[in-house]
N, C-alpha and C positions, 0 to 999 in steps of 0.2 A: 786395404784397411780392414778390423777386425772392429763390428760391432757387438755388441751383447746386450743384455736385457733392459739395460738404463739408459742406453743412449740409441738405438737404432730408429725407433719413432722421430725421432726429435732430428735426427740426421734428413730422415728425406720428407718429410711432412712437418717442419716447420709451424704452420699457421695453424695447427692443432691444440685444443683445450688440453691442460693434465691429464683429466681422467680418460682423455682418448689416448695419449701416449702412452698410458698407465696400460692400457688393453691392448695397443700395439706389441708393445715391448712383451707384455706377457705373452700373445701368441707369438710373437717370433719366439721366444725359449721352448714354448711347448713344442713348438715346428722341429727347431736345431735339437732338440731333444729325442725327437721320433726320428731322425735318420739315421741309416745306416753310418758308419765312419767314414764312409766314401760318398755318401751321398749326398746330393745337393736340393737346394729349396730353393725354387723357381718362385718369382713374384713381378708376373707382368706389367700388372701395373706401375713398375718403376724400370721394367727392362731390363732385370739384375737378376743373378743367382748368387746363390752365397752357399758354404760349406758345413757341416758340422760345427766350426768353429765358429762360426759368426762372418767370416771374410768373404768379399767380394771374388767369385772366381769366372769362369767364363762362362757367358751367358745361352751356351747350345739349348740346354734345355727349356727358355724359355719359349723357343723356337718350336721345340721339337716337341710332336704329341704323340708320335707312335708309341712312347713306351708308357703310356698310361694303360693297365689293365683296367678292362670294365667288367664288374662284378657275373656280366650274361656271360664273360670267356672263361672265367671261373669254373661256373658248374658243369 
């Protein structure tokens, strides 16, 4: 299923006031906006990863922490 900025809050948080949906939905676009075309956005708290496009795709990386760079491997 393809969520996008108007309905994703409202899909898995239900019992939510508007203007919390209203800031859901906005950072999910900002999120799906900052990824690469392949990459995916992880959101543990619901056990889901989702694509670029807003759709649900397989959930490795919520799993998976190794490919988080931390800013000290950096410099």
């Amino acid at each position: 299923m393809k969520y996008n900025e108007t309905n994703w809050s409202q899909t898995f948080f239900p019992d939510l006031e508007q203007f919390e949906h209203d800031t859901n939905n906005q950072w999910f676009k900002i999120m799906l906006d900052g990824l690469y075309p392949d990459g995916k956005l992880g959101v543990p708290c619901l056990n889901k990863s989702f694509n670029k496009l807003g759709e649900e795709v397989d959930n490795e990386i919520v799993f998976r922490q190794d490919w988080f760079i931390l800013k000290e491997d950096i410099v």
